[in-house]
N, C-alpha and C positions, 0 to 999 in steps of 0.2 A: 504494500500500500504506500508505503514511503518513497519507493521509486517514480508512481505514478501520479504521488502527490507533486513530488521535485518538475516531473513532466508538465504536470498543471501552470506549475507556476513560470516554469522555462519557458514555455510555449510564449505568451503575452510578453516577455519580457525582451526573447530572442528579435521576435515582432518589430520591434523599437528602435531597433541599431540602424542605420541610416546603411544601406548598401545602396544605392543608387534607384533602389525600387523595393518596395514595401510587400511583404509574405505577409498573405491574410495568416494569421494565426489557425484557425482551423488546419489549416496546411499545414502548417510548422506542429501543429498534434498529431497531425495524422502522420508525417515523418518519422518526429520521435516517440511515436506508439511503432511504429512498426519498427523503429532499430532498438528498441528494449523489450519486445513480443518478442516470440520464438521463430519468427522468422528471418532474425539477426543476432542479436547478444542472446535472448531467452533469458531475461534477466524478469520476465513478467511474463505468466502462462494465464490463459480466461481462463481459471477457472479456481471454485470455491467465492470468496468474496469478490475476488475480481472481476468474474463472472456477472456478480449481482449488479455491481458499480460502473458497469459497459452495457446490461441492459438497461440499467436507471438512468445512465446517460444517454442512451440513443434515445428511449422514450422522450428524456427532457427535450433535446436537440431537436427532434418530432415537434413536440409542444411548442417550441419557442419557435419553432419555422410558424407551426399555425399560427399564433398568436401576431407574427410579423405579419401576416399575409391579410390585410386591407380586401375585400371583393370589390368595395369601392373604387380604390386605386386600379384594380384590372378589368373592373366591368367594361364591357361593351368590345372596342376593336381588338385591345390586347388578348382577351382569356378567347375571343373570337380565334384571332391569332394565333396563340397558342394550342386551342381544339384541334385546328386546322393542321398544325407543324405534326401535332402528337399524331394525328390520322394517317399523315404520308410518313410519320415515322413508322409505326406499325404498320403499314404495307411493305415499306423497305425491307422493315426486318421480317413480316412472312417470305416475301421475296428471298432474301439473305439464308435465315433458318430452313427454309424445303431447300435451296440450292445444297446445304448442310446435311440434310435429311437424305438427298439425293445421293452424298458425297458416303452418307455411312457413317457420320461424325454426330447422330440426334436421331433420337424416336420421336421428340415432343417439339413442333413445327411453332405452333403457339405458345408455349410456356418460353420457347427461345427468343422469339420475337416479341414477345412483351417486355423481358427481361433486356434486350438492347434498344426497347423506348423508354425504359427506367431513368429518371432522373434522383439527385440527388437536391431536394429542395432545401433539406437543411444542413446541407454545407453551404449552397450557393446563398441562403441569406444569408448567413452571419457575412461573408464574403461581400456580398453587396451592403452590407450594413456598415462594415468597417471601411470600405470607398468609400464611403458616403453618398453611393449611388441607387441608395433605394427607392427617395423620393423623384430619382428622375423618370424622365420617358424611359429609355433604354434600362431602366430598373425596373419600370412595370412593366415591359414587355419580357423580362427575361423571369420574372414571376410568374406572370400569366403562364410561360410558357412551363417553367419550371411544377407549378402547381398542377397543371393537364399532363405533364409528366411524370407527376405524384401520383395524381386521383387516377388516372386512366389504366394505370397498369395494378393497382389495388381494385380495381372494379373488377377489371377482365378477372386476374388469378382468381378471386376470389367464388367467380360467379363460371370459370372451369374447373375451379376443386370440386366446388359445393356440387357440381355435376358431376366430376369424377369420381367423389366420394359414394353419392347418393347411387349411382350407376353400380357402384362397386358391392356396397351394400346390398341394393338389389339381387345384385350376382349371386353374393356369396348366399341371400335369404334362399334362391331361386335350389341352388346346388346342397344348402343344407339343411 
């Protein structure tokens, strides 16, 4: 815990040093989470408390993107905008994932291709928040798009499991 407490506090701190251009801090977490994970030094494994204190913080992270996220601010041409990017993004990636599918590298066509229209809303605010570019245009339009990047791919999974589940179930009620 002390490791990723020192983490905590590095991160904003690193942030500050004037290198000629400014590292959103999110960034500079997400560096050094990953060189004190097990994916470099292993000096910090998820799991036990650690575990708890990576789901308590995604959740917050989650929250505080919500909480950032104005519908006023993206109403109308932006979240329009965004609908629209996230539609042709998910054809790209059906497109993409069968070409996959095709290749022998995927069974699941759509799980693939919703998972490369995934955005990541709550890194991109704080990042927008720390530019100080959230009240601008180009910060509602990258909301908008970022939140249709959020919601749209939490809708689709959700509402192909609840079907694969419910399918699956059936199955097994069917066979036993």
């Amino acid at each position: 815990i002390l490791v990723v407490m020192a983490v905590a506090v590095l991160a904003p701190l690193l942030a500050e040093i004037p290198v000629g251009f400014r590292i959103p801090v999110v960034v500079l977490e997400m560096i050094l989470g990953f060189v004190i994970g097990p994916g470099a030094l292993g000096l910090v494994k998820p799991e036990g408390v650690i575990a708890f204190f990576g789901l308590a913080g995604l959740a917050s992270l989650f929250f505080m993107a919500g909480l950032e996220l104005d519908l006023d601010r993206v109403r109308g041409r932006p979240i329009t905008l965004g609908a629209a990017g996230w539609i042709i993004s998910l054809c790209l990636g059906i497109a993409a994932a069968a070409a996959l599918r095709a290749a022998g590298v995927t069974d699941s066509i759509l799980l693939l291709a919703v998972a490369f229209t995934s955005t990541a809303l709550g890194t991109i605010t704080p990042i927008l928040k720390d530019a100080g570019g959230i009240e601008s245009r180009f910060g509602r339009l990258v909301l908008a798009a970022g939140a249709m990047g959020e919601f749209g791919p939490i809708v689709v999974i959700s509402l192909v499991l609840t079907h694969h589940f419910s399918t699956g179930l059936q199955a097994a009620a069917m066979l036993g």
